[in-house]
C-alpha positions in Angstrom: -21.2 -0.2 8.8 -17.6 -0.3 11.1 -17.5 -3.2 13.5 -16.9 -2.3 16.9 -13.7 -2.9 18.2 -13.0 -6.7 19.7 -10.2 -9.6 19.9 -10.7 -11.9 17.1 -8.0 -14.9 16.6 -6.7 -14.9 12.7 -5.0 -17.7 11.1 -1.2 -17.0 10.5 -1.3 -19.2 7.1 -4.2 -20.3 5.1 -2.4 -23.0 4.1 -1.5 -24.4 7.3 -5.1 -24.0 8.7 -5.5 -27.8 9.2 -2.6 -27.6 12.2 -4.6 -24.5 13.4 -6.2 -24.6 16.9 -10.0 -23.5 16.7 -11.0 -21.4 19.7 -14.6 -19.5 19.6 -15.1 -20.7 15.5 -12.1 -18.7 14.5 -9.0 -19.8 14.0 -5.6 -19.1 15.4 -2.3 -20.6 14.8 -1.1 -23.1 17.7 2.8 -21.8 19.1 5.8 -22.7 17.5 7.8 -25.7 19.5 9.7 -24.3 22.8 12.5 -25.4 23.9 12.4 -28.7 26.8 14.2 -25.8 29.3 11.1 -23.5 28.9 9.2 -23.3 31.9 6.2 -25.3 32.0 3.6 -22.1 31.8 4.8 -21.1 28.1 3.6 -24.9 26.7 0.2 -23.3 27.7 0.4 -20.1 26.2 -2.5 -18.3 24.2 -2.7 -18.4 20.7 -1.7 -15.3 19.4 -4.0 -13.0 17.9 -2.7 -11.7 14.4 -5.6 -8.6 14.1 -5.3 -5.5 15.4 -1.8 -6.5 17.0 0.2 -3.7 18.5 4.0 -3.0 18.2 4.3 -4.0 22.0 2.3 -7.4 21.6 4.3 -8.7 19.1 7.2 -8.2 21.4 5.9 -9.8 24.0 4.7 -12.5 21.7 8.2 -12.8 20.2 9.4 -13.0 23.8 7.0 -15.5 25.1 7.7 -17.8 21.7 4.0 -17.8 21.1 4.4 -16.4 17.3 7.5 -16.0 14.9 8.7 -13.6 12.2 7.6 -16.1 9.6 4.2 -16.4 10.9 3.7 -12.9 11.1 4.6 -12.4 7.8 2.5 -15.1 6.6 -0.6 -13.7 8.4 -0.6 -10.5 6.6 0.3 -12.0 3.2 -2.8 -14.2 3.5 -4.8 -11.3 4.3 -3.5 -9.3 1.7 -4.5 -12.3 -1.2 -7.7 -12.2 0.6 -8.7 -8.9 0.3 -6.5 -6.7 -1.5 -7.4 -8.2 -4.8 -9.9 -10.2 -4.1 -13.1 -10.0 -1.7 -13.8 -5.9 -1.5 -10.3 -5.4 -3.9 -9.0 -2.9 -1.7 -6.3 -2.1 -4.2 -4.8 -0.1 -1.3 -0.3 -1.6 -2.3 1.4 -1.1 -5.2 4.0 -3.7 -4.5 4.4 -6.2 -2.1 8.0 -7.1 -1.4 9.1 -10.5 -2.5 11.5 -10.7 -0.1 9.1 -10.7 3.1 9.4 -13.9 4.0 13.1 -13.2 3.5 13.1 -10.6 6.3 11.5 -12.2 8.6 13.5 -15.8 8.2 16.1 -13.6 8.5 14.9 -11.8 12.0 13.8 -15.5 13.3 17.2 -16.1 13.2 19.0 -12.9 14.6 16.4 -13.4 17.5 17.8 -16.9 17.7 21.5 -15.1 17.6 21.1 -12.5 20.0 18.3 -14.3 22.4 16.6 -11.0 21.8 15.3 -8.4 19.3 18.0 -6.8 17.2 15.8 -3.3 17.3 12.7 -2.0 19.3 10.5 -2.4 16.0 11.7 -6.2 15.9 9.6 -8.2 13.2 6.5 -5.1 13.0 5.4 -5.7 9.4 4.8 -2.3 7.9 3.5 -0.4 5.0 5.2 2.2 2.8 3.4 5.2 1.0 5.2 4.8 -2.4 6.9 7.7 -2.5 9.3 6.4 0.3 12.7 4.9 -1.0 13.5 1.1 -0.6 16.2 0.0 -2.8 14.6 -3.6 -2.7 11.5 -2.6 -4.5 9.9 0.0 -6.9 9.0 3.4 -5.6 6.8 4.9 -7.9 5.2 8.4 -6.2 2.1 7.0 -8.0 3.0 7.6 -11.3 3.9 5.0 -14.5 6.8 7.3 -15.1 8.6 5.7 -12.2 6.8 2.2 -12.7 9.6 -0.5 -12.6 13.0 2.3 -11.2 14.4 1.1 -7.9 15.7 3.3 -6.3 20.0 2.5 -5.9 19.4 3.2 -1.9 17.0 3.5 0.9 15.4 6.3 2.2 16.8 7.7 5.9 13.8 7.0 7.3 13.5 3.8 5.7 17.4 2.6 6.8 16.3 3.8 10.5 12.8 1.3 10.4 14.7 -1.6 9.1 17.8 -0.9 11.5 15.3 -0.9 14.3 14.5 -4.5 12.7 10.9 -3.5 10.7 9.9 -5.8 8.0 9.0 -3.6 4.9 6.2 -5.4 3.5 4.8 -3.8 1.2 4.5 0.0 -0.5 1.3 1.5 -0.4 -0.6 3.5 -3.4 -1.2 7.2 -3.1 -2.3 10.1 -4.9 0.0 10.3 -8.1 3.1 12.9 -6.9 1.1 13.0 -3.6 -1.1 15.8 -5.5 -4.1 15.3 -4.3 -7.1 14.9 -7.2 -8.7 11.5 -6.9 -8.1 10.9 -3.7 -6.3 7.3 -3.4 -6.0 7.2 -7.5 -2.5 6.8 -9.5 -1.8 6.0 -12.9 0.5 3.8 -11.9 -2.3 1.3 -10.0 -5.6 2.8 -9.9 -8.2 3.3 -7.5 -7.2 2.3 -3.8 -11.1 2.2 -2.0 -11.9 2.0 1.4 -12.1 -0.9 3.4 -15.2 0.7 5.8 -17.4 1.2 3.1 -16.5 0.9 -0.8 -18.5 4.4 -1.8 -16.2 6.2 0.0 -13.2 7.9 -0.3 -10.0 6.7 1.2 -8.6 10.3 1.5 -5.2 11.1 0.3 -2.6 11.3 -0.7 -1.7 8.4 2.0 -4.7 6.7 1.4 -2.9 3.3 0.2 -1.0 3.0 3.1 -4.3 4.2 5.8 -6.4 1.6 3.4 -3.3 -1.3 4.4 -3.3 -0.3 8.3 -6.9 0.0 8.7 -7.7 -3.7 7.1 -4.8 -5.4 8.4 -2.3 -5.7 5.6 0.1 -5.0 8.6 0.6 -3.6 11.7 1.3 0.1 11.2 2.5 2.3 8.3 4.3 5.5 7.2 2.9 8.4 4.8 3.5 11.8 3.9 1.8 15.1 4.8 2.2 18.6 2.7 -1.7 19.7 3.5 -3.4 16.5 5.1 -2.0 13.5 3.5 -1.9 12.0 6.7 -4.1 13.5 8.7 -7.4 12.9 6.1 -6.5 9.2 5.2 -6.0 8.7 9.1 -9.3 10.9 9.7 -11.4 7.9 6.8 -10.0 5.0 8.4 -10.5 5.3 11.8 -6.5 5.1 12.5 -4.4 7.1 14.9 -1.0 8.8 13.9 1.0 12.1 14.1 1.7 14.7 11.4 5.3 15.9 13.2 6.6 19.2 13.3 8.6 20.2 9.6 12.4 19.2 10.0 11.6 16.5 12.7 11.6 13.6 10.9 13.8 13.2 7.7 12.9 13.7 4.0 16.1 12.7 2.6 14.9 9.7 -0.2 11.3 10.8 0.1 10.5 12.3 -3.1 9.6 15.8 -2.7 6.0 17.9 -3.2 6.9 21.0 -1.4 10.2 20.5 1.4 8.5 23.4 2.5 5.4 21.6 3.9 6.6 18.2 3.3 6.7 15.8 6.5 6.9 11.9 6.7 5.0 10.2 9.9 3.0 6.9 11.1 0.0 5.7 10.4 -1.1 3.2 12.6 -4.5 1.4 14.8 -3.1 3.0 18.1 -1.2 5.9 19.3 1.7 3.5 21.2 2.2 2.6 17.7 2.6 5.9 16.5 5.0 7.1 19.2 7.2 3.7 19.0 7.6 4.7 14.9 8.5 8.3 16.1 11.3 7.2 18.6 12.8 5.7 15.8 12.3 7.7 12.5 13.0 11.5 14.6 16.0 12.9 14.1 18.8 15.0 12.6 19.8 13.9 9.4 22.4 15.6 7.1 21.1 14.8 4.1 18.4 16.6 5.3 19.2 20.3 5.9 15.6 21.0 8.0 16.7 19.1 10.5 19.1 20.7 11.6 16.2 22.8 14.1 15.7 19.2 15.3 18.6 19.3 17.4 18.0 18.6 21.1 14.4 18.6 20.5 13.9 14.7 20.2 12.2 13.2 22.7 11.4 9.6 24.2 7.7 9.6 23.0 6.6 6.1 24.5 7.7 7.1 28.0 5.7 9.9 28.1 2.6 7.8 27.4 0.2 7.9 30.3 -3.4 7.3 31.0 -3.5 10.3 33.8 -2.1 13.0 31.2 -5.2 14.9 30.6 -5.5 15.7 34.2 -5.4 19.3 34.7 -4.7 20.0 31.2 -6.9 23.1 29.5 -8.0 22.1 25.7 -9.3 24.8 23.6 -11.9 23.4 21.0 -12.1 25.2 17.9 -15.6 25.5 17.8 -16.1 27.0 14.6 -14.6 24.0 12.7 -17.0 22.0 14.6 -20.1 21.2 12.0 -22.6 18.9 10.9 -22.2 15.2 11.9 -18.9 15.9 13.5 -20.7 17.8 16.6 -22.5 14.7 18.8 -18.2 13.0 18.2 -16.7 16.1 19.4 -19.3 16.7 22.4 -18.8 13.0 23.1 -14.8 13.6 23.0 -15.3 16.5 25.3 -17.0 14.5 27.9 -14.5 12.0 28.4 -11.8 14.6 28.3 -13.4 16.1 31.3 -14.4 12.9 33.0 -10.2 12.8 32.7 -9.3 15.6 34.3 -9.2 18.3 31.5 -10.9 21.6 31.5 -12.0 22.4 28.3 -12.7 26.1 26.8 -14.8 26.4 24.0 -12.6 29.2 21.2 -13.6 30.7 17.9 -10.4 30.0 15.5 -9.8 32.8 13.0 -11.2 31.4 10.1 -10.9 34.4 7.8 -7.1 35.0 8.4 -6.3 30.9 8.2 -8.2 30.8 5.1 -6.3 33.6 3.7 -3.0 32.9 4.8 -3.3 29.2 2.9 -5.1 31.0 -0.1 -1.8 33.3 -0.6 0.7 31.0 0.4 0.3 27.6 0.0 -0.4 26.8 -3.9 2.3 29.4 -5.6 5.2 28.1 -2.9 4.0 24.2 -3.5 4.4 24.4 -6.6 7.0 26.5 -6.6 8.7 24.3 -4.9 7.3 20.8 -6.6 8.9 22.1 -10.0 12.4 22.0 -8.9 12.6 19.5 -6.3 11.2 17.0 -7.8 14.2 17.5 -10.5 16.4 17.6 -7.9 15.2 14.5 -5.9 15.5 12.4 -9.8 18.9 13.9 -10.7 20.7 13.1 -6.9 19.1 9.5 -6.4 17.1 8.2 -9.2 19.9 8.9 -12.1 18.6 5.9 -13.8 15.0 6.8 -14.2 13.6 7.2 -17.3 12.5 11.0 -15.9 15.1 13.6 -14.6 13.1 16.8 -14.1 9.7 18.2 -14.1 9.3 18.8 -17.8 10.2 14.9 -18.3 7.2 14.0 -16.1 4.8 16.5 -17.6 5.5 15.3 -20.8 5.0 11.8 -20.2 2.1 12.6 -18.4 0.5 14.1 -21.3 0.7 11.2 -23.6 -2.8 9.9 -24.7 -3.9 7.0 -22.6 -1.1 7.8 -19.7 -4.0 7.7 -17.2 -3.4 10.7 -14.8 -5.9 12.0 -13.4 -6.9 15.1 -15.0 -6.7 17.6 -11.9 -3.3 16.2 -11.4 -2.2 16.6 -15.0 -3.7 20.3 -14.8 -1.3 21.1 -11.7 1.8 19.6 -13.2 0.5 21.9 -16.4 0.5 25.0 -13.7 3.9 24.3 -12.1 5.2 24.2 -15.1 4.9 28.1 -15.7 6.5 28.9 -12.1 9.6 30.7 -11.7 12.5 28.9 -9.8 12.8 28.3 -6.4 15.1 30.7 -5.4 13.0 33.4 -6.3 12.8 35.9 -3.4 9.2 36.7 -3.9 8.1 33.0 -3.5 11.3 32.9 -0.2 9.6 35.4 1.5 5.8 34.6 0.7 7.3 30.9 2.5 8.5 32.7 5.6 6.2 35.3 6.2 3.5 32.6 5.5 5.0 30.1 8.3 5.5 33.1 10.4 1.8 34.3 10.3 0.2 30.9 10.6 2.8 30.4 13.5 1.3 34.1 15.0 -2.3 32.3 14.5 -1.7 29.1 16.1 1.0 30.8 19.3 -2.2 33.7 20.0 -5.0 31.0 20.6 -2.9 29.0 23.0 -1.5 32.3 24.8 -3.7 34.3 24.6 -6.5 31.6 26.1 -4.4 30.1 28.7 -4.8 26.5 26.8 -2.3 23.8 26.8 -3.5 22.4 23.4 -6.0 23.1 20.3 -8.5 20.5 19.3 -10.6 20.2 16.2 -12.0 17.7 13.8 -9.1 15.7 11.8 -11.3 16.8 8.8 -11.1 20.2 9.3 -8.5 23.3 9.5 -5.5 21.4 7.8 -4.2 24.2 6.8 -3.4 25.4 10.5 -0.7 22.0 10.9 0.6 22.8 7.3 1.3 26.1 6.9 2.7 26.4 10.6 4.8 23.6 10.7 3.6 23.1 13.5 2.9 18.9 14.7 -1.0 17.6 15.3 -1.6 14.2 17.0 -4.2 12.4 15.4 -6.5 9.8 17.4 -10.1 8.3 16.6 -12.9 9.9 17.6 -15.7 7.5 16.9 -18.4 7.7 14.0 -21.2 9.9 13.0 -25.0 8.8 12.3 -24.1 8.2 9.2 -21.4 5.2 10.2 -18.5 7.5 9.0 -15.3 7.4 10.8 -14.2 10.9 12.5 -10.9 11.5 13.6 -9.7 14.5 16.4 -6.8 16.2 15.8 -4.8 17.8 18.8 -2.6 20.7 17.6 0.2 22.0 19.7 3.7 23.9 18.8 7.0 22.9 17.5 8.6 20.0 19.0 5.7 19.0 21.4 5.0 15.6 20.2 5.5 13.8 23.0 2.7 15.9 24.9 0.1 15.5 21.9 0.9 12.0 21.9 0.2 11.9 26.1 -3.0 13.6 25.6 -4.1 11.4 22.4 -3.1 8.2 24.5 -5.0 9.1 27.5 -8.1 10.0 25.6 -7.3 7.1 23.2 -7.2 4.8 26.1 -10.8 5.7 27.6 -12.8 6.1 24.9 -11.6 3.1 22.4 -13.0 4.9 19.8 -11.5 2.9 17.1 -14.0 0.7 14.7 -13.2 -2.1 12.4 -14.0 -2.4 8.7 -16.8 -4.7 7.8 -15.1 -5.3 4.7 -12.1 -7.2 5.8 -13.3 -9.8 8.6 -11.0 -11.9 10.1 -10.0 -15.3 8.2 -11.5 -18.3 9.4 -10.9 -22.1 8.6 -14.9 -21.3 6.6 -13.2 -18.0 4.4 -12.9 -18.8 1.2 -9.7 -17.9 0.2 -8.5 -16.6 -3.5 -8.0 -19.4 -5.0 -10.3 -22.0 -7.3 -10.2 -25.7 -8.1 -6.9 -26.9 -10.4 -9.3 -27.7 -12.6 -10.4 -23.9 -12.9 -6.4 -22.5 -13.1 -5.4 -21.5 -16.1 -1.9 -22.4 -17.2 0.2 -21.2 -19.5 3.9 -23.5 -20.0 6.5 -21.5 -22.6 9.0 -23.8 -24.6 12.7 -23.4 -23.3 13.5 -22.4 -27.1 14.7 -19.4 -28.8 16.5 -16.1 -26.4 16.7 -18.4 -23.6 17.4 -21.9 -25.1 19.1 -23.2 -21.6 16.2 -22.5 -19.4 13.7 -24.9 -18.2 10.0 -23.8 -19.4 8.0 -20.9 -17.4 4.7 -21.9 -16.2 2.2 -19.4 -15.0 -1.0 -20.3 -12.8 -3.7 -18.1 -12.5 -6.3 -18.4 -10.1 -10.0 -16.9 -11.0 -12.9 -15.6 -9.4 -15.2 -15.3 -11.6 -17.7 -13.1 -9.6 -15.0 -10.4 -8.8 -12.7 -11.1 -12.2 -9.7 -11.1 -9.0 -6.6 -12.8 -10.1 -3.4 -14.3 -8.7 -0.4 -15.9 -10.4 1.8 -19.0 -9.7 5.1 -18.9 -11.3 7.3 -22.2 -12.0 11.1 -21.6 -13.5 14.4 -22.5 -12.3 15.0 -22.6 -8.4 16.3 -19.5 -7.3 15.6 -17.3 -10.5 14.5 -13.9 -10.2 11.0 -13.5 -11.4 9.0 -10.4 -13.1 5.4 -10.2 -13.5 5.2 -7.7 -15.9 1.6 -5.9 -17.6 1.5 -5.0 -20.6 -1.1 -2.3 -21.6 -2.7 -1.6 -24.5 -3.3 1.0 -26.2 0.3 2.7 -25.5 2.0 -0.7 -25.8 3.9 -0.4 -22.4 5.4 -3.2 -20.0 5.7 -2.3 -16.5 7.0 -4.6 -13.6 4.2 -5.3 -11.0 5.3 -7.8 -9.1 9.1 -9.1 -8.3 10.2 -12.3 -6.6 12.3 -15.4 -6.0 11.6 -18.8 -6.6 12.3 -20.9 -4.2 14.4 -24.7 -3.9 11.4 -26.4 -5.4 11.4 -23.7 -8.7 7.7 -21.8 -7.2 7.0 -18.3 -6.8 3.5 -17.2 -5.1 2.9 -14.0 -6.5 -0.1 -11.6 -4.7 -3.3 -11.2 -6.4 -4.0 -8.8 -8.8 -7.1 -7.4 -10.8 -6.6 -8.0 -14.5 -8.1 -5.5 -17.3 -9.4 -5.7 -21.1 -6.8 -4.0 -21.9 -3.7 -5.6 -19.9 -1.9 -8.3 -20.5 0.5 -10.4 -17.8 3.9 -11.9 -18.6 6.3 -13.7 -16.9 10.3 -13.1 -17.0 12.8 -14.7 -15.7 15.4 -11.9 -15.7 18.2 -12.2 -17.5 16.8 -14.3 -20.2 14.7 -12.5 -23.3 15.3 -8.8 -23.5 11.2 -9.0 -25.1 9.0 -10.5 -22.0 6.3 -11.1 -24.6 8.9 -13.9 -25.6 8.6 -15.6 -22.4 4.9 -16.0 -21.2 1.6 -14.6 -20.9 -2.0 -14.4 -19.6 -4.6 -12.6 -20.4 -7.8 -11.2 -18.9 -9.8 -14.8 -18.1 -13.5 -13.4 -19.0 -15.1 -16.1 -20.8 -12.7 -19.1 -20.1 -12.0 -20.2 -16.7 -9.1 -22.9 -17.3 -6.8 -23.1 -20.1 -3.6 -25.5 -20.4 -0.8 -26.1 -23.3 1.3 -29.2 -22.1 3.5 -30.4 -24.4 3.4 -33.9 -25.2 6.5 -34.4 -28.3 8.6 -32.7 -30.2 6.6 -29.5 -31.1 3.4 -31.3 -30.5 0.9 -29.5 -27.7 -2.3 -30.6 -26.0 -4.3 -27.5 -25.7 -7.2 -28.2 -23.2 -9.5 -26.1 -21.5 -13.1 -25.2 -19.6 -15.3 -22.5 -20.5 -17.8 -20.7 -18.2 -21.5 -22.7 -18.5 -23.0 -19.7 -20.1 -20.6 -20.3 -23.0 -20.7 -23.8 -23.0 -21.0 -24.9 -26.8 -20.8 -21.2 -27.6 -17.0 -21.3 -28.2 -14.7 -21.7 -31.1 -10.8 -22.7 -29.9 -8.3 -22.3 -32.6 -4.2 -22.2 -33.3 -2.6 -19.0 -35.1 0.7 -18.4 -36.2 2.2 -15.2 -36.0 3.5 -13.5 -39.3 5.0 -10.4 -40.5 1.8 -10.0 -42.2 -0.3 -10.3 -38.5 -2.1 -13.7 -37.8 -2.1 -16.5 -39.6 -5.4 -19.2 -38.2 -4.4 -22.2 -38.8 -6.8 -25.0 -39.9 -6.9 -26.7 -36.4 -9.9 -26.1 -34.4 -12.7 -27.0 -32.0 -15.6 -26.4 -30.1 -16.2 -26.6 -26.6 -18.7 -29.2 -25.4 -21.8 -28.8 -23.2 -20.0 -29.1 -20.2 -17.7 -26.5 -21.5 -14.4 -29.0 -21.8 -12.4 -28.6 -24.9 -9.3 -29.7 -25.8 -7.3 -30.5 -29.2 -3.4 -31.4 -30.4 -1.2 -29.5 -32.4 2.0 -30.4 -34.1 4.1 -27.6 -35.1 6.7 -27.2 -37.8 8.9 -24.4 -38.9 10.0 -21.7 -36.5 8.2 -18.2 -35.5 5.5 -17.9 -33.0 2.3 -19.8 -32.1 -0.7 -19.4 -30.3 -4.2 -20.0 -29.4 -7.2 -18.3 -28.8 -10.8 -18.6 -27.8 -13.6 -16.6 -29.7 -17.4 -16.9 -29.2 -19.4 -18.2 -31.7 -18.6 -19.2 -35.5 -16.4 -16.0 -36.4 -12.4 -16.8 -36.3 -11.3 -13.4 -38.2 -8.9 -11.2 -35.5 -12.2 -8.9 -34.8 -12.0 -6.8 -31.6 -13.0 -8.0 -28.9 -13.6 -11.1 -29.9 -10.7 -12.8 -28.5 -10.9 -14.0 -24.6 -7.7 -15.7 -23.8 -4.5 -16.0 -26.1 -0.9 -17.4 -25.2 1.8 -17.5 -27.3 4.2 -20.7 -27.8 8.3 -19.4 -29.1 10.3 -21.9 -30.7 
């Protein structure tokens, strides 16, 4: 069940929770220093309270020296190993940038520079559905065709948040191609679930991103809308946000479903938030053809934020769309809309000719549309990818084990027999499709002397999508059933800033907004992601062979058993860049899914993630072997929870590990040596002991490869399955 709404105080750092100030049982991270000219009132200041922070908060924060950049960044990061993996497993990013702490050193310091913020979005952490360029990090669209391209450039929008000095912290999963089919599910990184309740859906496609938001991960986000992408992840999570009018905001770098439909907006815990991102991501672009209509019609969308903006305003509920556990919500909504000054008029929508219209339109022009702009999108800035049109895609897509989701692979299968986009059957079916929707939406403000429509979020997305036309998006509360329901308040083109007004003012009384059980705040009591050293399995590679000059690689994995979560500490050469790379079986794949830096001291934190039967995690240092298998890797702990290979001589190793108590005695440990002819076991082996210790030494001659592995019972013949965890030495 949500939590309602209240001020909790989070630590910025689990690792510093020890200099942490402890107000109410939870924790909250004391001020950094301030300066002996300071006036005496700031050495008092409050803690700052990382949850649920808002845009304007952290400013003032920032302002009042009470938090920094670094802290905020830290925050969210120990959130994120806390739950994203761990705890409920979230799974809501596909990559989180290595670089964050980066970006917001960086930010301390132009703050320092400029005795002031270097944008209006100064140091706001935020979340990227992955189909949004950043030329620092992957961008996938969901799918393992893309897994490990970065993109040469950012996207526009992307270049206008970090201009306006946003930290990009991480890019959120989605639906793979933003398609829709499992909602929250890509091949690419699986099932993203909800942080309210696990059963649920997320929504998509911009459920990664919503998931992020809505459990803290950071303070607001961005996703993409062709036929509720934003609106139904926004709608599950309890989030406000805006799905803009079509050629507002800029899709240049956003890979394309249908530029048609296609619009990028915010996703965030307030509607301030919402219209701060809009100030800065609205605009012409040239790279961007639709906007061009956007000319003149930007507006300042903070400023016109008011609590008194419902106040004579007529709102014309579509009552038809108005069902099941979504009435008591709605009739609540109502109430406080009157009790601010609104009149409301109860309207039937069309529902016959809306459903039609969509029916007609929407699924030949999409993927119409998807078929050659995706192509297009590949060709102009991904050159370098591995795929270059549709056909590429499909046919990857379609390999056994790819891991699509079916309905996904059975659309790409569908626009693959459309004609091309210039057709002037499917231009005309576009346009007379907008137009009619358009006719829809215009007659049931006109014609019923209302200022704006209002419905369930869940409902009538096809009204906001095959108009054009923008919806503000607020929450509405929750049903019997605890289930978030969002209201969505539809207007014309270009009236944001009035949506917005009336979503504030509503948003202001009714603090309808609930927080996920799931994702608590963390306390100096949370147990955080991490186990005993005693329980971290370690895996050190000889500097021989490919990379002969290079200090050894060591990889740390910490364990929890109960939720088979895992993170991974990397140890190579200060300032080396660092890939975490799975490989999966059976199509025999690497992809990158995490990237970073180590630091002076030769360490690299990596976030958690949730290992497979079937995946195995290296370890590259780039620029060293071409093969990452050469370099390192872990696999899946199941049975063991520790294992180490230090070595101790000239070729000589002391393996030494601890097995899980069930196993204790149970398990066989022995070396291997990898021919051409497969696996070699060698003679040296052992068993663990009650206690579930083992360890044994190994001096190796002659060259090739060597490992260990760990089998139950007596049986040491390569049989499926039977193997637990195996590194591999190189010399």
């Amino acid at each position: 069940m949500p939590v309602p709404l209240r001020r909790r105080l989070l630590p910025l750092a689990t690792v510093s929770l020890a200099a942490a100030t402890l107000i109410g049982g939870h924790a909250a991270i004391a001020a950094p220093p301030i300066s002996a000219t300071a006036p005496d009132l700031a050495l008092v200041a409050s803690p700052f309270v990382l949850e649920e922070t808002t845009i304007a908060q952290i400013q003032a924060a920032l302002a009042a020296q009470r938090v920094t950049c670094v802290q905020l960044v830290d925050g969210y990061l120990a959130r994120i190993a806390a739950y994203e993996d761990a705890g409920p497993a979230l799974n809501a990013l596909i990559t989180v940038a290595a670089n964050a702490r980066a970006q917001a050193a960086a930010l301390d310091a132009a703050y320092r520079a400029r005795r002031g913020p270097v944008g209006p979005l100064h140091c706001v952490p935020m979340v990227l559905k992955d189909n949004i360029d950043t030329n620092d990090m992957q961008t996938t669209a969901g799918s393992r065709t893309l897994a490990g391209s970065t993109p040469t450039r950012d996207a526009t929008i992307t270049s206008k948040l970090r201009t306006a000095g946003v930290i990009v912290l991480a890019k959120g999963n989605l639906d793979e191609w933003a398609h829709g089919g499992m909602a929250g599910y890509s091949s690419v990184n699986g099932q993203t679930r909800n942080p309210y309740d696990l059963s649920r859906s997320p929504s998509g496609s911009s459920g990664g991103p919503a998931a992020a938001v809505a459990a803290n991960f950071a303070v607001a986000g961005v996703g993409s809308d062709t036929l509720g992408s934003i609106r139904g992840p926004v709608d599950a999570q309890s989030l406000a946000g805006i799905k803009p009018t079509v050629g507002l905001v800029s899709g240049a770098g956003v890979v394309p479903f249908s530029l048609t439909f296609d619009v990028a907006g915010p996703l965030t815990r307030t509607v301030a938030d919402s219209a701060a991102i809009l100030d800065v991501i609205a605009g012409v672009d040239p790279e961007d053809p639709r906007t061009s209509v956007a000319a003149g019609k930007v507006s300042d969308y903070t400023a016109a934020l008011r609590t008194t903006a419902l106040q004579g305003v007529r709102v014309g509920v579509l009552r038809n769309y108005v069902t099941g556990g979504n009435v008591p919500v709605v009739a609540e909504a109502i109430t406080t809309m009157r009790n601010l000054g609104a009149e409301v008029v109860e309207l039937q929508a069309p529902a016959a000719d809306i459903t039609r219209i969509q029916s007609d339109v929407y699924t030949p022009v999409s993927q119409t549309d998807f078929k050659a702009q995706l192509g297009d999108y590949l060709r102009a800035r991904r050159p370098a990818a591995a795929v270059q049109s549709h056909a590429d895609v499909l046919a990857a897509s379609s390999q056994p084990g790819f891991g699509i989701a079916p309905s996904v692979l059975a659309r790409l299968q569908a626009e693959s027999q459309r004609g091309p986009v210039d057709d002037p059957a499917i231009q005309t079916l576009a346009a007379t499709g907008t137009a009619a929707m358009r006719d829809v939406v215009d007659s049931l403000l006109q014609d019923n002397d209302v200022d704006v429509l209002l419905h369930p979020t869940s409902t009538a997305s096809g009204i906001a999508s095959l108009s054009g036309y923008p919806a503000a998006l607020v929450p509405g509360g929750t049903n019997a059933s605890g289930v978030s329901v969002g209201l969505a308040l539809q207007g014309t083109a270009f009236t944001e800033a009035r949506l917005l007004a009336y979503a504030y003012a509503y948003e202001q009384a009714a603090r309808a907004r609930t927080l996920p059980a799931l994702t608590p705040p963390l306390t100096a009591a949370t147990p955080t992601a991490t186990m005993s050293p005693s329980a971290t399995p370690t895996v050190t590679i000889a500097p021989d062979g490919a990379c002969a000059t290079r200090p050894a690689v060591t990889l740390e994995r910490s364990t929890i058993v109960a939720t088979g979560s895992a993170g991974v500490t990397v140890t190579a050469p200060a300032s080396a860049t660092v890939d975490l790379l799975a490989y999966t079986r059976p199509s025999s794949t690497f992809r990158v899914v995490r990237t970073g830096t180590t630091g002076p001291d030769g360490t690299l934190v990596l976030p958690a993630l949730r290992p497979s039967a079937n995946t195995r995690l290296y370890a590259r240092v780039r620029g060293c072997a071409a093969n990452p298998a050469a370099d390192s890797q872990v696999l899946d702990v199941r049975t063991a929870l520790s294992l180490t290979a230090t070595r101790t001589g000239p070729r000589t190793y002391v393996f030494a590990g601890r097995a899980l108590p069930a196993r204790a005695g149970g398990l066989v440990v022995s070396l291997y040596r990898v021919t051409p002819e497969g696996r070699q076991v060698l003679t040296s082996q052992t068993r663990a002991g009650t206690d579930g210790a083992w360890s044994l030494q190994r001096t190796f001659t002659g060259t090739g490869r060597f490992g260990f592995v760990v089998r139950t019972g007596q049986d040491l013949t390569n049989a499926p399955g039977s193997s637990n965890v195996r590194s591999t030495l190189v010399f």
